[in-house]
MIKEVO-83624 format. One record per atom (N, C-alpha, C, O, CB): residue in three letters; x, y, z. Coordinates in steps of 0.02 Angstrom, whole numbers, plus 50000, padded with zeros to 5 digits. Glycine has a CB too. Layout:
ALAXYZ
...
***
This chain:
UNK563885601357601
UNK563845594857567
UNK563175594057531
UNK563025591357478
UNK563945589157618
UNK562925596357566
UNK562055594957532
UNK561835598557473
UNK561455596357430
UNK561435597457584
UNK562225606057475
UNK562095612157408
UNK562515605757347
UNK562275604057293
UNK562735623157424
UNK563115603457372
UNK563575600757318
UNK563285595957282
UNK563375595357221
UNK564185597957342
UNK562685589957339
UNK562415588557293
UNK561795589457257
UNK561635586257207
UNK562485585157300
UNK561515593457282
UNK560925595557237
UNK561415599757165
UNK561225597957109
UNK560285602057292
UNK561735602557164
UNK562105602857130
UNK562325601357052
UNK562345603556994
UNK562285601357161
UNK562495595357099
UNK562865587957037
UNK562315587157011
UNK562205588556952
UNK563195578957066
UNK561695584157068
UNK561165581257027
UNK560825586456982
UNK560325584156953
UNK560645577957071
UNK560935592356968
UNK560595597756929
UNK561085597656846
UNK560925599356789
UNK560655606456983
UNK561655595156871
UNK562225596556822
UNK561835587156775
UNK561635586756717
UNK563365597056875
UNK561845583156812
UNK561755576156798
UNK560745577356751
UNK560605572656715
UNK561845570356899
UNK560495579856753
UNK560015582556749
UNK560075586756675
UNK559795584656624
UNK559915585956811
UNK560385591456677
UNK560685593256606
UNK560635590456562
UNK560195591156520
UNK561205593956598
UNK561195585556560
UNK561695582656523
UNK561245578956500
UNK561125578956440
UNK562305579756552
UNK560865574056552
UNK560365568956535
UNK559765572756473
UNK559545570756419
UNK559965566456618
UNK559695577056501
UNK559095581756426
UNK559605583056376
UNK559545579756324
UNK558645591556449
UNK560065586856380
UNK560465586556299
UNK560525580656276
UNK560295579956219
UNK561205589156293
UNK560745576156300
UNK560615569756270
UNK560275565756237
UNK560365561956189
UNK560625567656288
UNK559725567556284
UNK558985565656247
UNK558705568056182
UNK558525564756134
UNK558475567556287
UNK558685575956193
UNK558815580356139
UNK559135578356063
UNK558895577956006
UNK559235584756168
UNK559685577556088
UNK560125576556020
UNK560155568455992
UNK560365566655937
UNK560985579156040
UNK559945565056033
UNK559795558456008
UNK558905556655979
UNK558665552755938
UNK560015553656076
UNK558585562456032
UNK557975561255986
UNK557845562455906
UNK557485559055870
UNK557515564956014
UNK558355569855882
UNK558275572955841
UNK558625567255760
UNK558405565955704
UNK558605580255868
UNK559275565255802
UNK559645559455760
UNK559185553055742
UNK559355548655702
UNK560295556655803
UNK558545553155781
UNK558355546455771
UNK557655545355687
UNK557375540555660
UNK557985544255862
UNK557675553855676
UNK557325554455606
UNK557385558255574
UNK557335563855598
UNK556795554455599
UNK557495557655514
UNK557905562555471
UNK557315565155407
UNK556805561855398
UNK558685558055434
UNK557425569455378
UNK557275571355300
UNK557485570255220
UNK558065571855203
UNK557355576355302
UNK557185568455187
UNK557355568855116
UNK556985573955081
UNK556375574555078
UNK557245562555081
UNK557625579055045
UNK557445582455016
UNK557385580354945
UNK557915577654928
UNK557715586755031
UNK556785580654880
UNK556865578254822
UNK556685585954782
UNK556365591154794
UNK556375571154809
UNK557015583754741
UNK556885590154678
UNK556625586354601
UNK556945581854574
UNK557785595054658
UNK556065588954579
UNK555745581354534
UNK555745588854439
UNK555405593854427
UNK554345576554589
UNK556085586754416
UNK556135590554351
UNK556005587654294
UNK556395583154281
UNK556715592954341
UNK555515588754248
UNK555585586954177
UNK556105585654132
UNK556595588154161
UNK555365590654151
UNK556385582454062
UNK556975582854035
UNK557275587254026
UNK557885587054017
UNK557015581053996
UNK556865593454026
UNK557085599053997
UNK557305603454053
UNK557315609454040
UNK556575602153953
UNK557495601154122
UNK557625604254181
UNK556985610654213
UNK557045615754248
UNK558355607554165
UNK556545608054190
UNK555735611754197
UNK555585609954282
UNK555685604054298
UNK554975606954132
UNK555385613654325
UNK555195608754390
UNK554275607654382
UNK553815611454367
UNK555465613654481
UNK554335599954403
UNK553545597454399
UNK553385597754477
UNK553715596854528
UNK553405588554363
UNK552335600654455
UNK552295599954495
UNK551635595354493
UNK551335593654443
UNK552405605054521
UNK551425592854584
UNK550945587454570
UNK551385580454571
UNK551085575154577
UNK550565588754495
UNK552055580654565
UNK552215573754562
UNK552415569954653
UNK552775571654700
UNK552945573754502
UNK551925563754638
UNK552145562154720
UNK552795559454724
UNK553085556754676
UNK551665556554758
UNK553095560354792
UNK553895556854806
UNK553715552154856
UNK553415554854902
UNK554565562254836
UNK553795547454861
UNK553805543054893
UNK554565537154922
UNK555005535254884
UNK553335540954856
UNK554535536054970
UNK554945533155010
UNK554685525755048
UNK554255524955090
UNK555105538555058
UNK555245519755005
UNK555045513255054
UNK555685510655069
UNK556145510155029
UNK554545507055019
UNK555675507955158
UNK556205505655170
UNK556425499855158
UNK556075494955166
UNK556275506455212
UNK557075499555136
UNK557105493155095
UNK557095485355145
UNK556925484955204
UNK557865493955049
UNK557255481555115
UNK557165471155152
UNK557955475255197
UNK557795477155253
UNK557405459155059
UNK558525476255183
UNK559135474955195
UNK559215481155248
UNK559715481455283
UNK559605474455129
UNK558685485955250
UNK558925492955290
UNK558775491355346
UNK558505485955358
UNK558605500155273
UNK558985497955418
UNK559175497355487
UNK558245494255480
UNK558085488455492
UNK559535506055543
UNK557795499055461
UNK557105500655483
UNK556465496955442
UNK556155500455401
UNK557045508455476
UNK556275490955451
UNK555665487955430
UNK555015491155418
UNK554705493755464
UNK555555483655471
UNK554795491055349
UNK554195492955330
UNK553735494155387
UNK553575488755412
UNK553955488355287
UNK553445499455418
UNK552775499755451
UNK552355497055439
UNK552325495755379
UNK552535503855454
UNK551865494955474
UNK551035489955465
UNK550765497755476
UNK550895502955507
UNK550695481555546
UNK550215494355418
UNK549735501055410
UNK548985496655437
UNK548415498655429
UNK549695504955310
UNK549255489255476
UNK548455489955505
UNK548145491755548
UNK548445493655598
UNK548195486555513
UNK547475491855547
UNK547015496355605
UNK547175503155585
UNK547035506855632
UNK547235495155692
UNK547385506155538
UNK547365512255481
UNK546725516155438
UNK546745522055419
UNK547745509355428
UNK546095510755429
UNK545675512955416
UNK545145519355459
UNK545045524855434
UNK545505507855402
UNK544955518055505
UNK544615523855524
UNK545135529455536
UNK544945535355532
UNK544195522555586
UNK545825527855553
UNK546005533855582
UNK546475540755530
UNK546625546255553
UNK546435530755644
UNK546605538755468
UNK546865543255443
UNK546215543855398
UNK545785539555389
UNK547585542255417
UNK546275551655369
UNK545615554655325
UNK546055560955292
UNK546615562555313
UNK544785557755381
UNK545755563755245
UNK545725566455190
UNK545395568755171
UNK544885566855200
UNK545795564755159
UNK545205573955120
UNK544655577955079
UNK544915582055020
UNK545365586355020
UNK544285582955126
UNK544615580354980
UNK544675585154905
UNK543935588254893
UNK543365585954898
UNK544905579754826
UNK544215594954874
UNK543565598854875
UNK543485600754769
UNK543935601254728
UNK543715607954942
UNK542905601154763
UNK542445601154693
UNK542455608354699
UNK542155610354748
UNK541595596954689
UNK542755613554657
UNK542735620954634
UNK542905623854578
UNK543475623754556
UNK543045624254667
UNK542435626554549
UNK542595630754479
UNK542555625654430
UNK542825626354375
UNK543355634754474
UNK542205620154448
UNK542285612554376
UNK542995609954383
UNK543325608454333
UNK542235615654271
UNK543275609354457
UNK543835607754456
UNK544065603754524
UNK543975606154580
UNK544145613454440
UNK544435596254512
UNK544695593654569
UNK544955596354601
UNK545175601154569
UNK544995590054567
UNK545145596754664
UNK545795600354706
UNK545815598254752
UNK545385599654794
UNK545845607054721
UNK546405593254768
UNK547215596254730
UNK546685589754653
UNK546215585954663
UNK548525591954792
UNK546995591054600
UNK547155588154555
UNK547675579954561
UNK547595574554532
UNK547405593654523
UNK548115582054604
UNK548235574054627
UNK548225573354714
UNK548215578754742
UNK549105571254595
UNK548225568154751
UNK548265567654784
UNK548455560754826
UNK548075555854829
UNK547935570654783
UNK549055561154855
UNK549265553754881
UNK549055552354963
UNK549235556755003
UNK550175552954873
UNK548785547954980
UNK548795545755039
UNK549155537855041
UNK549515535054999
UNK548065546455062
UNK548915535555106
UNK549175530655113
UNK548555524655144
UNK548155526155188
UNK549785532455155
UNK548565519255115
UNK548095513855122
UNK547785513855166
UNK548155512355212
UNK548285508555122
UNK547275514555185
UNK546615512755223
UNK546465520555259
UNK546285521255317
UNK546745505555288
UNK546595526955201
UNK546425533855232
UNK545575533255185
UNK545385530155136
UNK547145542055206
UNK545295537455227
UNK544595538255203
UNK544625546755175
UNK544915551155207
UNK543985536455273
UNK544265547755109
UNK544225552855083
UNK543535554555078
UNK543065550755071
UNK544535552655031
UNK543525561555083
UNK542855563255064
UNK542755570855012
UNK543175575155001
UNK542475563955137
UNK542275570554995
UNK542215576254926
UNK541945581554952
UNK541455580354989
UNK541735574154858
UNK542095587454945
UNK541755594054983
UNK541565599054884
UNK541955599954837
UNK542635599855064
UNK540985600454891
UNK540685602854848
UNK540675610954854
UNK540225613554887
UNK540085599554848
UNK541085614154829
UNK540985621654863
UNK540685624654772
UNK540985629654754
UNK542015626454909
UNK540275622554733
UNK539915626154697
UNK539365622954685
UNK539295616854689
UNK540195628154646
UNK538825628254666
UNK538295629054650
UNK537755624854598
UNK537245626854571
UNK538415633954637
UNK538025619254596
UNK537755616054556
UNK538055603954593
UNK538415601254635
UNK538145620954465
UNK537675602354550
UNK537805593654581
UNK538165592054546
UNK538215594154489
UNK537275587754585
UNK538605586654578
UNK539165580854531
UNK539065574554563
UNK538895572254617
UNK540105582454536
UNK539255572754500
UNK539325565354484
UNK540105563554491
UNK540545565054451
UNK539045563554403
UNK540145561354532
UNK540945559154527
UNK541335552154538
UNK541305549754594
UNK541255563054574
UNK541645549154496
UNK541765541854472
UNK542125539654473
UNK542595543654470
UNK541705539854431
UNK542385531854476
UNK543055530154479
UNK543005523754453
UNK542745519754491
UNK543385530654546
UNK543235521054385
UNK543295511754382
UNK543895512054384
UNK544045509454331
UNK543035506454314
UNK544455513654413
UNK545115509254408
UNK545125505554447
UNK544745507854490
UNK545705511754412
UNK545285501754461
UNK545515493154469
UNK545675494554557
UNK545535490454600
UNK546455489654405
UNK545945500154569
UNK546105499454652
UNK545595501954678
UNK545435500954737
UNK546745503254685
UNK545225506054630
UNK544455508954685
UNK544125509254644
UNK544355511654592
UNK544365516154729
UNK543335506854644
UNK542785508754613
UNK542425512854625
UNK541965509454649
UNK542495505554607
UNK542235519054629
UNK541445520754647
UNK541075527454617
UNK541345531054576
UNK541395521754728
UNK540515528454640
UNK540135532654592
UNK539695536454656
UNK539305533354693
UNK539635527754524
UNK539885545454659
UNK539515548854715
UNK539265553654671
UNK539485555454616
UNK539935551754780
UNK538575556254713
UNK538155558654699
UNK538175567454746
UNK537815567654796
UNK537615552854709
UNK538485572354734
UNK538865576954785
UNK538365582354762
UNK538345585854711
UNK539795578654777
UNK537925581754825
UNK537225589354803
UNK537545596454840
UNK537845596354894
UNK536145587654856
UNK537365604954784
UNK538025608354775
UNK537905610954852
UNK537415611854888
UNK538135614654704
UNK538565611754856
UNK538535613754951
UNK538745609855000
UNK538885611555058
UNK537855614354982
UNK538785603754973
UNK538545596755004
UNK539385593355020
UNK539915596555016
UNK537965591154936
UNK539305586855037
UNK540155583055049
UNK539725579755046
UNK539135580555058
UNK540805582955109
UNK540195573455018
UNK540015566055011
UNK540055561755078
UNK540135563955135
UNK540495562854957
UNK540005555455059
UNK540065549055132
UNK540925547655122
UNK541235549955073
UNK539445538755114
UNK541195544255169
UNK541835544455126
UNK541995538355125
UNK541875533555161
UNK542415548655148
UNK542435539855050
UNK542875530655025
UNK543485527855065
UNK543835531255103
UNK543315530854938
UNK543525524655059
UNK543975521755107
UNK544625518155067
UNK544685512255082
UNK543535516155151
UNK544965519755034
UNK545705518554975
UNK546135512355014
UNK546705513155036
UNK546365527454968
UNK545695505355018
UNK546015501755048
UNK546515498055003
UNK546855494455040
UNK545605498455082
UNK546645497554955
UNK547205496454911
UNK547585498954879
UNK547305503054841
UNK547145494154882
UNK548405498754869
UNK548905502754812
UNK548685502454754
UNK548415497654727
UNK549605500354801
UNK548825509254724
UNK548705511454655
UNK548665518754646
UNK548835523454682
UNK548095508454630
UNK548405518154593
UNK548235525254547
UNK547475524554549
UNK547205519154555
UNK548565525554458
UNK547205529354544
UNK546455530654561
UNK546135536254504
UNK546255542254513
UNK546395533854645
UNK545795534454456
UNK545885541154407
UNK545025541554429
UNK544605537054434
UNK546205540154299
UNK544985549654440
UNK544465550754463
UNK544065554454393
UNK544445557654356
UNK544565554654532
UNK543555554254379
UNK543335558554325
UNK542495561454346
UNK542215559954398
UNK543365553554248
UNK542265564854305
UNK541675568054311
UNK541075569254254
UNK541115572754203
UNK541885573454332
UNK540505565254280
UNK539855568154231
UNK539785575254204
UNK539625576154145
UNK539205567554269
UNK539875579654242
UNK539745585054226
UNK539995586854172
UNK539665589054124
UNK539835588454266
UNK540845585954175
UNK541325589554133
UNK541845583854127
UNK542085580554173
UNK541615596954165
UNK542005583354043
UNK542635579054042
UNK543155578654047
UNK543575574154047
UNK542745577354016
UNK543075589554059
UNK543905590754067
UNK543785590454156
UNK544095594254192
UNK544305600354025
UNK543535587754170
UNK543575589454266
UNK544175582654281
UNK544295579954227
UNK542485587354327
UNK544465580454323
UNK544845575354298
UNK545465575754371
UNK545785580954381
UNK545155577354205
UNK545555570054413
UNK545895569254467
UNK545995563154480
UNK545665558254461
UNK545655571854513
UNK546515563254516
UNK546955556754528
UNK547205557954616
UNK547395563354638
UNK547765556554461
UNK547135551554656
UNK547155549354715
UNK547635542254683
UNK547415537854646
UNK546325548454755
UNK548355542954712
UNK548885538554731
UNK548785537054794
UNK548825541054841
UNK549535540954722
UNK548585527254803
UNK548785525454869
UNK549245520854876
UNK549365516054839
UNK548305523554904
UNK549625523354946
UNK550455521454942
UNK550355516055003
UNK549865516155040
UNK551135529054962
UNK550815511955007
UNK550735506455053
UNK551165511655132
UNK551075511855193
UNK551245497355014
UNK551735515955071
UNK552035519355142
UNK551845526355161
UNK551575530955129
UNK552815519855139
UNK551995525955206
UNK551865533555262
UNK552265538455250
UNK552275543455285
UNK551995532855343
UNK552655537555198
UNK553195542655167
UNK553245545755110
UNK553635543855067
UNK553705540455164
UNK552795551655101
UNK552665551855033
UNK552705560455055
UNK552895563055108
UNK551875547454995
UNK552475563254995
UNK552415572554972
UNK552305573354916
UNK552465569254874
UNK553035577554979
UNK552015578854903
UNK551795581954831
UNK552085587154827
UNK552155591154873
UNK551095583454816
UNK552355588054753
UNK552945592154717
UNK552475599454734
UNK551865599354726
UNK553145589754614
UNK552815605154755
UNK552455612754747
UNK552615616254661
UNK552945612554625
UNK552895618954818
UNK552485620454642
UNK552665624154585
UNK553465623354594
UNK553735620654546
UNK552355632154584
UNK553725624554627
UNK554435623254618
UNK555025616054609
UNK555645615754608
UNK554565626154668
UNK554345609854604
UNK554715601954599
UNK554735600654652
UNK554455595254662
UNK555415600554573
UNK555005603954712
UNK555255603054779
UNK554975598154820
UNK554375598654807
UNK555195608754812
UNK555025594454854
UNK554485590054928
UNK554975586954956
UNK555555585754938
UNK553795583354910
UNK554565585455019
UNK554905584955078
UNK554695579255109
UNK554125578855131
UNK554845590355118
UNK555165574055115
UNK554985565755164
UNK555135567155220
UNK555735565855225
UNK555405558155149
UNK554915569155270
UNK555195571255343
UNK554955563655401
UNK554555559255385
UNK554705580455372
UNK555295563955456
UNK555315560455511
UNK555435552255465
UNK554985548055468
UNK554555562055564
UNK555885551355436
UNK556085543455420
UNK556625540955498
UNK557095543255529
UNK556665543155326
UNK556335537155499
UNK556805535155553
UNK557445532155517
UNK557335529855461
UNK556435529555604
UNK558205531555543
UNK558785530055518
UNK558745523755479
UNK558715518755514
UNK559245529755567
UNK558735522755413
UNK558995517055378
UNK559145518055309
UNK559555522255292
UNK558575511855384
UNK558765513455259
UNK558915515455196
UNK558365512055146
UNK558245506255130
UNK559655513555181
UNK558065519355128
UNK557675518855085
UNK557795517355004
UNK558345516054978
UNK557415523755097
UNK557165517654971
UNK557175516154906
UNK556425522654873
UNK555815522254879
UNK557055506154900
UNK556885527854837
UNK556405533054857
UNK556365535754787
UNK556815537854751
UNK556635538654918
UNK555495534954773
UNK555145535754709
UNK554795540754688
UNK554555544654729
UNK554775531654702
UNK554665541954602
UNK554205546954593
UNK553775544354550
UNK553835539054519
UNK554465553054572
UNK553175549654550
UNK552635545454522
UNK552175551954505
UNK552075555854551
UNK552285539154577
UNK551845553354426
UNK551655559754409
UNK551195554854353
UNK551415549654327
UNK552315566254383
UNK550365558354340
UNK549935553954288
UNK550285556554220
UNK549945554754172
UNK548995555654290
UNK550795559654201
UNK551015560654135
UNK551705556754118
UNK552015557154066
UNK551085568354124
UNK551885552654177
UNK552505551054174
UNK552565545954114
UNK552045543954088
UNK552735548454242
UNK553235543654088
UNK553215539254011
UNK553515533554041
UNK553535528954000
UNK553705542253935
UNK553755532054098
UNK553965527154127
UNK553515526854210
UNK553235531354241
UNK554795528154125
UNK553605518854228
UNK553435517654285
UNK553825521154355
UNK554445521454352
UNK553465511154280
UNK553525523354407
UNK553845523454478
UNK554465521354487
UNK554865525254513
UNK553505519854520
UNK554735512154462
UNK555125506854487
UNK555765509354455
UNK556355508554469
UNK554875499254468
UNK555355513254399
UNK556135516154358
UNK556705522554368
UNK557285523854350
UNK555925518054292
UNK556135525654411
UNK556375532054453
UNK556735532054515
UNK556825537354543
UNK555855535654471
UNK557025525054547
UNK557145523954591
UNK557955524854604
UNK558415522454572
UNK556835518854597
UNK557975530554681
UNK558725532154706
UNK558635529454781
UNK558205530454824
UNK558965541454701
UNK559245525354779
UNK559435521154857
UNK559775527354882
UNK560265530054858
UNK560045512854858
UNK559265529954958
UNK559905534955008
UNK559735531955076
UNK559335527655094
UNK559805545555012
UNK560205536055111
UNK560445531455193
UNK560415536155230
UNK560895537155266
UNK561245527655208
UNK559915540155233
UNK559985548055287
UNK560375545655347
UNK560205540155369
UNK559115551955322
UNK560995549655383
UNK561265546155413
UNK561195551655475
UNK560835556455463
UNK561895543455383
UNK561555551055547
UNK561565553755579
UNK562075561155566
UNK562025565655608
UNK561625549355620
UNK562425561755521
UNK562675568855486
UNK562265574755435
UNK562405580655426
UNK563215566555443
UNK561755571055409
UNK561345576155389
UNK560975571555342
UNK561135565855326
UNK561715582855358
UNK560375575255321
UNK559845571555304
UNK560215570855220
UNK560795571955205
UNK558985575755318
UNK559525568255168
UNK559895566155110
UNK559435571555045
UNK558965575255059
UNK559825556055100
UNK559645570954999
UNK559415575754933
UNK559415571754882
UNK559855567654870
UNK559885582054912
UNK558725573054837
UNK558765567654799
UNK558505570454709
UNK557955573154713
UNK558235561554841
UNK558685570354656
UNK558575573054603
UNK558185570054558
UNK558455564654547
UNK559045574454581
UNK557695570554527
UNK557325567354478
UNK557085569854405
UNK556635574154402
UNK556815565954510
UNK557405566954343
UNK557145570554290
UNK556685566254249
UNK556925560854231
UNK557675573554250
UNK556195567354235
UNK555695560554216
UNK555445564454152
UNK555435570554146
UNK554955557854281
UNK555255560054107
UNK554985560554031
UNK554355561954055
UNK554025559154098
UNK555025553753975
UNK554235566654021
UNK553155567254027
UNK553085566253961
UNK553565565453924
UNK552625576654053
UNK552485566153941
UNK551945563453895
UNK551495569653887
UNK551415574153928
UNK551525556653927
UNK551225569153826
UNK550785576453833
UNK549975573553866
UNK549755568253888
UNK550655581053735
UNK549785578953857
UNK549275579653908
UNK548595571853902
UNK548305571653848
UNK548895588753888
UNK548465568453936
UNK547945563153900
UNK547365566753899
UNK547235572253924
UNK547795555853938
UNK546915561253852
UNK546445561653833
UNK545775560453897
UNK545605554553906
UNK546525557653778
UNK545485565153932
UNK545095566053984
UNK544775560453983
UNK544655558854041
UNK544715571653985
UNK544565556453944
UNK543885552653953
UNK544225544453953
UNK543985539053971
UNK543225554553879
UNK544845546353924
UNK545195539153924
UNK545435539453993
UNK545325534054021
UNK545845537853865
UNK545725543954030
UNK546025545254076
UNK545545544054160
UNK545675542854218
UNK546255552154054
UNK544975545354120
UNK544485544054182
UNK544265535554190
UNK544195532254242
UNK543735548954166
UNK544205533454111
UNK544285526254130
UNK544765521254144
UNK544655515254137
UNK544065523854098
UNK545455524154169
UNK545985521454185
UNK546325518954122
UNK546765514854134
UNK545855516754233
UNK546245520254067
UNK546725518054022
UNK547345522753999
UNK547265528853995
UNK546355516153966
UNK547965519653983
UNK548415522554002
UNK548545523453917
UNK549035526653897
UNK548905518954060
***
């Protein structure tokens, strides 16, 4: 009697972990996006972003008490931003890593962040703190073609396109988003790029984007946020 039930309870034990298992895995899903030019070109650099809508299972996350704890870094090499864009999400702190041989000046007046660092070569800066949404056009004393952009997103659901368009929104919890793209050459706004999906407990969702670009701007306009 006693083997029988140690037994059961081993069998009851199981069942209880597959369960868990397969309900943990159902409880967040992926969006796959593929982000292409008109000309079926894949872009890359363009962020995807994901917000859950007023009407879906899953309410917007609070991003407060967000400031100290998420961070970031773009590093200064070859006279060149990198990455060239970069999205975080509201109240991440960034900082500048200088890996050449010489000092920058590096700047920002757009409207969601201001500031002006002084990065001696070798050196990393103090870091900014991107407490508001926007576009962030970063530019440089040194060089006019030097030239970067920091997107901050209110949500926690975002990715940047690889050479192949491709990115990936992973761990959304079940509901239904409203899921955007956003590239500094684009000819239309974010709001216009917008596809409603419902990743459901059958498989996650795929999402296609072909957006108008613009040719290349003018570096110095681009650094002072004019569009």
């Amino acid at each position: 009697m006693l083997s029988f039930h140690i037994k059961q309870r081993d069998v009851l034990f199981i069942i209880l972990a597959v369960v868990l298992l397969f309900s943990g895995s159902a409880c967040t899903k992926t969006v796959h996006a593929l982000v292409q030019d008109e000309n079926g070109n894949p872009v890359q650099n363009a962020v995807v972003f994901a917000a859950a809508t007023q009407s879906g299972d899953q309410a917007q996350p609070s991003v407060t008490g967000t400031v100290t704890e998420k961070r970031d870094s773009i590093e200064l090499r070859n006279q060149k931003i990198i990455p060239s864009v970069l999205p975080v999400q509201i109240g991440t702190s960034v900082s500048f890593l200088n890996r050449d041989a010489i000092q920058y000046r590096i700047y920002s007046i757009s409207p969601a962040k201001q500031f002006e660092l002084m990065i001696e070569k070798g050196g990393s800066s103090s870091c900014v703190v991107f407490d508001k949404p926007g576009v962030v056009v970063m530019g440089s004393a040194n060089n006019d073609h030097m030239i970067g952009y920091i997107y901050a997103l209110k949500t926690p659901w975002f990715a940047r396109t690889g050479t192949d368009g491709k990115a990936a929104l992973r761990d959304l919890p079940q509901g239904t988003y409203d899921v955007r793209v956003w590239h500094p050459a684009m000819k239309c706004p974010p709001e216009a790029t917008t596809k409603r999906v419902a990743p459901s407990s059958q498989g996650d969702a795929n999402v296609k984007f072909a957006i108008p670009l613009q040719a290349a701007q003018n570096p110095e306009r681009a650094a002072a946020g004019e569009k």
